[in-house]
C-alpha positions in Angstrom: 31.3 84.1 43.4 28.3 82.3 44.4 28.3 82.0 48.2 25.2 79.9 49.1 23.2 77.1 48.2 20.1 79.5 48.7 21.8 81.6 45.5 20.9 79.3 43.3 17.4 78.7 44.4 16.5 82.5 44.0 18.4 82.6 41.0 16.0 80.1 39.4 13.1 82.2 40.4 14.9 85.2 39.2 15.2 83.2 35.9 11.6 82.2 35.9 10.9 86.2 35.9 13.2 86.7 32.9 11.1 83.8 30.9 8.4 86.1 31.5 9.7 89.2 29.7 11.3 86.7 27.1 7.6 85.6 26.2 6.5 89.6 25.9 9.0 90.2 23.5 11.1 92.1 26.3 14.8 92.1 27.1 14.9 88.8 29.3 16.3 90.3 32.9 14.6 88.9 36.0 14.7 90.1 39.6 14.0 89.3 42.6 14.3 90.8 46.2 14.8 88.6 49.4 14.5 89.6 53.1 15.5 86.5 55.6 15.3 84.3 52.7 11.5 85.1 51.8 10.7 87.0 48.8 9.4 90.3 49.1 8.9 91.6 45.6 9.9 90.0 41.8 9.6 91.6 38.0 11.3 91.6 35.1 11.8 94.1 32.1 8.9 96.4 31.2 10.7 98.9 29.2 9.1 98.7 25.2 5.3 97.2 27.2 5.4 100.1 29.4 7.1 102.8 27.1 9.5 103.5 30.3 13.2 103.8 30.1 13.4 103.1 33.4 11.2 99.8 33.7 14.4 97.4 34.3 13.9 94.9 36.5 15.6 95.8 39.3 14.5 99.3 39.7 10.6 97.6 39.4 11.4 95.2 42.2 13.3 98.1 44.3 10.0 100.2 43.7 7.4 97.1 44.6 9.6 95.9 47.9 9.5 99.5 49.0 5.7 99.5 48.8 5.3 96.5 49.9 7.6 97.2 52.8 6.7 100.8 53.6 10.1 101.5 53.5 12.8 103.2 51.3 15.6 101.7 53.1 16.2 98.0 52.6 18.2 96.8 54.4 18.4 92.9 54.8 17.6 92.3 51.6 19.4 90.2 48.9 19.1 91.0 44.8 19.0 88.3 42.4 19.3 89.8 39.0 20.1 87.6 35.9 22.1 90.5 34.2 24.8 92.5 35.6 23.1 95.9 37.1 23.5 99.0 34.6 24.4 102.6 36.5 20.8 103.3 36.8 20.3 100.1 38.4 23.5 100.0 40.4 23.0 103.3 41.8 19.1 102.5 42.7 20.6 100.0 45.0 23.1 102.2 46.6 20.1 104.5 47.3 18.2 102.0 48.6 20.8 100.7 50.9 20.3 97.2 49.8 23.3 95.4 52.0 24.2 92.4 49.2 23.3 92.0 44.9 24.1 88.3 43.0 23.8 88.5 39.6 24.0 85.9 36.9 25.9 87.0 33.8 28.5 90.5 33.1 27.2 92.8 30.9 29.9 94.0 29.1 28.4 96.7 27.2 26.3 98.4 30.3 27.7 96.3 33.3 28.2 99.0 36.7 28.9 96.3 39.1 32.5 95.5 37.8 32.3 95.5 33.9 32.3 99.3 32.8 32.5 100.6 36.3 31.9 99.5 40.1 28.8 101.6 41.7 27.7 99.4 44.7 31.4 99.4 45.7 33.2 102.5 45.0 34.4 103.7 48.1 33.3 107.6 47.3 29.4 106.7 47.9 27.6 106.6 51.1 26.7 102.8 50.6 28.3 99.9 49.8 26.8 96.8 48.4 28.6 93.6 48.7 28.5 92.2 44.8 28.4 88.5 43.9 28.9 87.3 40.3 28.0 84.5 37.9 25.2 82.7 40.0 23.3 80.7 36.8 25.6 82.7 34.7 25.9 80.1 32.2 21.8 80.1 32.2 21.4 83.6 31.8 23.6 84.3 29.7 21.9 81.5 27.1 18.6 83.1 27.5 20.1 86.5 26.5 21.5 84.8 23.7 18.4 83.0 22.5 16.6 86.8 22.8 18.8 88.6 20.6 19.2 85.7 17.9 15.8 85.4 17.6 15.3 89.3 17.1 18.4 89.0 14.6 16.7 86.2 12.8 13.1 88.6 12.6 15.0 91.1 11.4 16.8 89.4 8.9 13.5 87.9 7.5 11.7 91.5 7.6 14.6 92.8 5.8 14.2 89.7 2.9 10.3 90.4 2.7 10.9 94.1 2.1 13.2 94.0 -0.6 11.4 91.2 -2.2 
């Protein structure tokens, strides 16, 4: 769980990242990347605008704080991500040696940070990541919810305009 009032507070701003993709028709998953509580890097999802499978948020804000950092290594940083990481994800931040992740909502379909599977913290990698859960979760998982409605509602209404 949620272990610091500062959580919260990046969470938010990790939130305000996912509004972002929400308004460019993106999945709605926000990041961002904090070193001694200042923030280093944010994004959100880029995948259909960039054409990029791999344009999640966190791997964009992994990519942008090692830049910005000139380092591959991060240690003493802290992920906020509104959605549980997928494997991808979850293994980026093994890789990167980022010490700590809080994320909003599971994911139950994708999840690799306790869900499906448990990548920052299985005990056969070189890196562990300590993992905290539902931060917001309530709030991110609404705005997931509101995304996919609204494409289920577009659909359904393309689908009445065709086969009118």
């Amino acid at each position: 769980m949620v272990k610091n009032s500062l959580d919260e507070y990046f969470m938010r701003l990790a939130l305000d990242q996912a509004n972002l993709a929400f308004r460019l028709g993106e999945v709605p998953v926000g990041a961002i990347l904090v070193e001694e509580s200042r923030i280093v890097a944010s994004a959100h999802n880029l995948r259909e605008s960039a054409h990029d499978p791999t344009a999640h948020a966190e791997m964009r804000v992994i990519q942008e704080a090692a830049r910005k950092l000139k380092r591959w290594r991060l240690f003493n940083t802290t992920l906020y991500v509104t959605l549980e990481p997928c494997p991808m994800c979850a293994g980026a931040l093994v890789q990167a040696r980022i010490p700590r992740v809080v994320f909003g909502c599971f994911d139950p379909k994708a999840g690799a940070c306790g869900s499906l599977m448990n990548i920052p913290q299985d005990s056969r990698m070189n890196h562990r990541v300590d993992v905290s859960s539902g931060c917001l979760g309530e709030a991110c998982s609404s705005q997931l919810i509101a995304f996919f409605t609204g494409l289920r509602t577009a659909r359904g209404s393309n689908l009445i305009k065709t086969v009118l």
